[in-house]
C-alpha positions in Angstrom: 236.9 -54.8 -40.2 239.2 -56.6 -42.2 237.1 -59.2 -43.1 234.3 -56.9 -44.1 236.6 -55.0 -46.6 237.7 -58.3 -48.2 233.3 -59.2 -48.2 232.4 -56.0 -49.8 235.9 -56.2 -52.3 234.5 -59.1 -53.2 230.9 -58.4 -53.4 232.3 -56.0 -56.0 233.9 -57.9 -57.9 230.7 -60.6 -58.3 228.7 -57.5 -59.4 231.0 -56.3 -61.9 231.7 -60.3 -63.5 228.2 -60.8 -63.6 226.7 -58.3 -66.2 229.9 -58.7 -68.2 229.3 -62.4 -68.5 225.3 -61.6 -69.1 226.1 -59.0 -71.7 228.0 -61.4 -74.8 226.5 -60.5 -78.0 224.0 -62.5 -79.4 224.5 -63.5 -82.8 222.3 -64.9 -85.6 224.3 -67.2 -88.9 222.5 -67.6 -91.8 224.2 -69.6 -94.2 223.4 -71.4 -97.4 225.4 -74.2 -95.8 225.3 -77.1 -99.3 226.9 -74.6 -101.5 230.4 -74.3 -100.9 232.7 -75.4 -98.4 233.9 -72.2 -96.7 230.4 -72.2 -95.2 231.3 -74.8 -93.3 234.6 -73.5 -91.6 232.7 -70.2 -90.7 229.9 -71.9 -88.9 232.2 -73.7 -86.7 234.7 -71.0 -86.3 231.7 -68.6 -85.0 230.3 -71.4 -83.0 233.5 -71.8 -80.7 234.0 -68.1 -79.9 233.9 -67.5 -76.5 233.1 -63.9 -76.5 229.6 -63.7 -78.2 226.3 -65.9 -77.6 225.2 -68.2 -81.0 221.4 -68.0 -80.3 220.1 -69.2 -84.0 221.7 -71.0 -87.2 219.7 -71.0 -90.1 219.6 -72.4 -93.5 219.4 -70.4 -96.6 218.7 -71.6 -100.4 221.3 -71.1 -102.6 218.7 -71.7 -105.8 219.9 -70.1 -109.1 219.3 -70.6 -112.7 222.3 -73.1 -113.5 219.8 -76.0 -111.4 217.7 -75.9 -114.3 220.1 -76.1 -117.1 223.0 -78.4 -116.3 223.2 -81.7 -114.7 225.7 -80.9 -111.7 226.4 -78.2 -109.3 229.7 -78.4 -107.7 229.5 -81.9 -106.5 225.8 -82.2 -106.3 223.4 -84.2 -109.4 220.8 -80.9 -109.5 218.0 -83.2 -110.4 215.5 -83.5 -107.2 218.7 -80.8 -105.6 216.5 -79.2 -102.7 219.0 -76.4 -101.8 217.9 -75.6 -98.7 217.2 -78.9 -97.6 220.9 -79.7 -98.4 222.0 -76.1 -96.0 219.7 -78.0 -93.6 221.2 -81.2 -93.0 224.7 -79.6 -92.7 223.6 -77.2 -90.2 222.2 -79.9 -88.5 225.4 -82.1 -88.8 227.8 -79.4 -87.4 225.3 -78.5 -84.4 225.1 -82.9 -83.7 228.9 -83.4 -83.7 229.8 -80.6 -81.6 227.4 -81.5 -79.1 225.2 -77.5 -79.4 221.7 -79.0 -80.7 220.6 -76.7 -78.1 221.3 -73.6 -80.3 217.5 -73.0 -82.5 218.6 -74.4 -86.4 215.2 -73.2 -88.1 214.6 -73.6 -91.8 214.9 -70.5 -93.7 212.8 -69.8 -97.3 213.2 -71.8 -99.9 213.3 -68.9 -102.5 213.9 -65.5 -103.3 210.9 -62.7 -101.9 209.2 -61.1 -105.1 209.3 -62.5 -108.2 212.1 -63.0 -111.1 211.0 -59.2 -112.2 211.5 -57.7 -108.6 209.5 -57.4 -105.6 209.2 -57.1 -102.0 206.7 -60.0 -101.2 208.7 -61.8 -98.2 209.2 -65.5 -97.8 208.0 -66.4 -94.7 209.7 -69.6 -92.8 210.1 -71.1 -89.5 213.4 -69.1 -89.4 212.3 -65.9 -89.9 209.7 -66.6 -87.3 212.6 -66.9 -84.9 214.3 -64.2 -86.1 211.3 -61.9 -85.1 210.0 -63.7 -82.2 213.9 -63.6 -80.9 214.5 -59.8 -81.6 210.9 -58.8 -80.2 212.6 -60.3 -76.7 215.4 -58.3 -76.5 215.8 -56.1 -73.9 215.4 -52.1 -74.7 219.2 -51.8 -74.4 220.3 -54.9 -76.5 220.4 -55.5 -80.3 220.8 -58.9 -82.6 223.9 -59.2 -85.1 222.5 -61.0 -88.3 225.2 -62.5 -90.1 224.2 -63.7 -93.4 226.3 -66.3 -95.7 224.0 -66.5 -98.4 221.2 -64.8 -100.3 219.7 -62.2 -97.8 215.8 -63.9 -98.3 215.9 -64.3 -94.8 216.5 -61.3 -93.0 214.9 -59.3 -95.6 211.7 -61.2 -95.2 211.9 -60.9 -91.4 212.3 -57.0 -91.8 209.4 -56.8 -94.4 207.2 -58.8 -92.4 207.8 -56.6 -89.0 209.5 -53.7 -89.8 209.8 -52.6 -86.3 212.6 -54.7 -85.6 214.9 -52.9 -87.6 216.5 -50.9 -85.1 217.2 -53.6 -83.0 219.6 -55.7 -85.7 222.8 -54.8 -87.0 223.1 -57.2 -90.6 226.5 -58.4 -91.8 226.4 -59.7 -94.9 228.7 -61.1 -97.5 228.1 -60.4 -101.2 228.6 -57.8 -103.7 231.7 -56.1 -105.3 232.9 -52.8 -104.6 235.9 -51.6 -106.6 237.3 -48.6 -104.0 239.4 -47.3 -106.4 236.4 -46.5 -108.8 234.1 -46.2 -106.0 231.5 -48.5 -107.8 229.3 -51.3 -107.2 228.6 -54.4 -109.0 225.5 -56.4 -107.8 226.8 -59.4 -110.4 227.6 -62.0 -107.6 226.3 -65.0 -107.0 224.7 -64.1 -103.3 222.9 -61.3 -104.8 221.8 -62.6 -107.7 220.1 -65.3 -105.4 218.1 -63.0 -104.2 218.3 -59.0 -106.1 215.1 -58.4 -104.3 216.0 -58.6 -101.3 219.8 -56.9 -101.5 218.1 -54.2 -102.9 215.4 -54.1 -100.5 217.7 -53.8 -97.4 219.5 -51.1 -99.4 216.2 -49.1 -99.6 216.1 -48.7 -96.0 217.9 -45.6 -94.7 217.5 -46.2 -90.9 219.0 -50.2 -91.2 222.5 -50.5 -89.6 224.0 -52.9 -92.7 227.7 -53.6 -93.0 228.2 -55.6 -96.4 232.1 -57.6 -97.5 232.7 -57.0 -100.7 234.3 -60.6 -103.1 237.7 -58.1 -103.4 237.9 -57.6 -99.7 237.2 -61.5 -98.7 239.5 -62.7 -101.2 243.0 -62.9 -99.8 241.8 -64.9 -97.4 242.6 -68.2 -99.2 243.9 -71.8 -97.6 245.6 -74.1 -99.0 244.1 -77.9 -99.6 247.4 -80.1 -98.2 247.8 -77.8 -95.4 244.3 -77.9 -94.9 244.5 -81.8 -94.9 247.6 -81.3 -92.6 246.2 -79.2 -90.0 243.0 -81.1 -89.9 242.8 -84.2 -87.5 240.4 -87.2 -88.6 240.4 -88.6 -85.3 238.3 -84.7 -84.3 234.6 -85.6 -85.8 234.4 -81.8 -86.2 237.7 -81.4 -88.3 236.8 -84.6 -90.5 233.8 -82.8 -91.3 235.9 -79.9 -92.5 238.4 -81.7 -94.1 236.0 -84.3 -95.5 234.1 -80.8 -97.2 237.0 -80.2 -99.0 237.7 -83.6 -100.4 234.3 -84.6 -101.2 233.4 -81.2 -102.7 236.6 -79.7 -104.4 239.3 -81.8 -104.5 240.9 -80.7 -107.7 241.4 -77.1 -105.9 244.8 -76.5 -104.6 243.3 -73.2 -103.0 239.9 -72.1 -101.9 239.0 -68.6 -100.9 237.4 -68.8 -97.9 234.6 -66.2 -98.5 232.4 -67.1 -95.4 235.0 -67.4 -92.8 236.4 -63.8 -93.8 232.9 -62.2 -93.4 232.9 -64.0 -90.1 236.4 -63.3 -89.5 236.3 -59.7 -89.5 233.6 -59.4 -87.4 234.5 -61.2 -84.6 238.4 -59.4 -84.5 238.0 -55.7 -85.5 241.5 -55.4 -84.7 242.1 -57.3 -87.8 239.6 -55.5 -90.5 239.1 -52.6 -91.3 235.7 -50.3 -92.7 234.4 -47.6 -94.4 231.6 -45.5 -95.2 231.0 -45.7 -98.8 227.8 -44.2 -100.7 225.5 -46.8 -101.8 224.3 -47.9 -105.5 222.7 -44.7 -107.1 219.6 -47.0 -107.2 219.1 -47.7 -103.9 217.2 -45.4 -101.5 219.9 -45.2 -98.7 222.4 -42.9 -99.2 225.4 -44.6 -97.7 226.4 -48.1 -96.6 229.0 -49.5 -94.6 231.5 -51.8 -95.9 234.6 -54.1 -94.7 237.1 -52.6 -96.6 240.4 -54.1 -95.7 241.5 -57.8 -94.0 244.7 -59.0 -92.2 244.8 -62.1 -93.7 247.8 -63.8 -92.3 246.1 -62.8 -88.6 242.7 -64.1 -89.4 243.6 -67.3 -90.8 246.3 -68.0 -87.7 243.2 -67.0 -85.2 241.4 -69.6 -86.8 243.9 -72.8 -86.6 244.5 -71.3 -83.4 240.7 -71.7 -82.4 239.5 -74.9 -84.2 242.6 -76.8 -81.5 240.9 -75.5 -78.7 
């Protein structure tokens, strides 16, 4: 009898580990990778969490008018620039070096949906294929967490193109400015003004679960470059990388506000962010629309030293 208790105790046991280990959240980054360099440490931060299953990184364009007028963005020449192309390689790089070229790395659009005078005409792309194809094979019970990083052409075109997978994603996306004491928006960021059309178009829909982090909220999260350099180990390919980012890309910046990595920050450790339900632009259709309202900076940027050792 005794060792029938301890079979059955542990039959238990294997059926209660199992679904919990089956059940991790599957999570979708798309990130306009070649702009800045916080992309960068957000990708890798979400790709070592434990707790939730990276099941696509895609590239987004981070195409605006400033290409066409002046001879250099950030650190790049913009003549023959191919945004996405440059989001591409980096995905690519960071997936290579930390040995996960197993997780799909599609190519997103390489441009807004619509046209410069609005629009909902989708841009369709290898990654939005994935996203629908990916969402479409989701159990009844199971939904897809789209983080975006960049202009929301991606996931806006995937929704467009078949709106029935709308209740089966929850989009987290970074952009915007919200001034909570005012309660007012500005849409005078560079994410949305990659890609109006498509901000706008997710805010049209009233039954779309869509959690945006406003610049003000994002912004005390901020690293500074020698610690950076000092916490960074060269001899790690994947912390060169980082570190490498920064030097090659902004080395004249003492501080960088990591925009990306507090979007991704906050989602992955509730416990440290906080949101509310705000109402959304008069313009927009929906009537509210959720926000990150509040980050623990000093908790979020010691979870993520913490992680990148491990």
């Amino acid at each position: 009898m005794p060792n029938k208790s301890i079979y059955l105790f542990f039959l238990f046991v294997v059926f209660q580990i199992i679904p919990a280990l089956a059940q991790k959240q599957k999570v979708w980054l798309d990130s306009d990778t070649g702009n800045e360099m916080d992309d960068l440490y957000a990708i890798v931060r979400l790709l070592k969490e434990p707790s939730v299953e990276v099941v696509g990184l895609s590239s987004a364009h981070f195409n605006n008018p400033d290409l066409l007028v002046f001879e250099k963005w950030n650190a790049y020449d913009t003549q023959g620039l191919n945004t996405l192309e440059d989001s591409q390689r980096l995905n690519e790089l960071i997936l290579n070096t930390m040995g996960l070229t197993h997780i799909p790395q599609p190519r997103g659009g390489d441009r807004q949906i619509g046209r410069a005078w609005g629009g909902t005409e989708p841009r369709n792309s290898p990654a939005v294929e994935a996203i629908i194809s990916l969402v479409k094979s989701l159990p009844e019970d199971e939904k897809l967490d789209v983080l975006t990083l960049g202009a929301l052409s991606n996931i806006a075109s995937a929704i467009i193109i078949a709106p029935e997978i709308k209740s089966k994603i929850r989009v987290y996306a970074l952009g915007a400015r919200y001034n909570q004491t005012n309660r007012a928006w500005s849409k005078n960021e560079f994410n949305i003004r990659n890609d109006l059309n498509a901000f706008d178009y997710l805010l049209d829909q009233t039954d779309l679960d869509f959690t945006v982090m406003p610049l003000e909220t994002a912004f005390p999260l901020q690293f500074e470059r020698e610690e950076t350099y000092e916490k960074t180990n060269d001899n790690v390919p994947i912390e060169k990388i980082l570190a490498d980012r920064w030097r090659e890309q902004n080395p004249q910046d003492k501080t960088r506000v990591m925009w990306d990595l507090a979007l991704v920050q906050a989602y992955l450790l509730p416990q440290y962010s906080e949101t509310l339900l705000v109402n959304s632009p008069p313009e927009n259709k929906s009537f509210t629309v959720r926000i990150f309202s509040k980050i623990d900076r000093d908790a979020l940027m010691e979870d993520f030293w913490r992680v990148l050792k491990q």
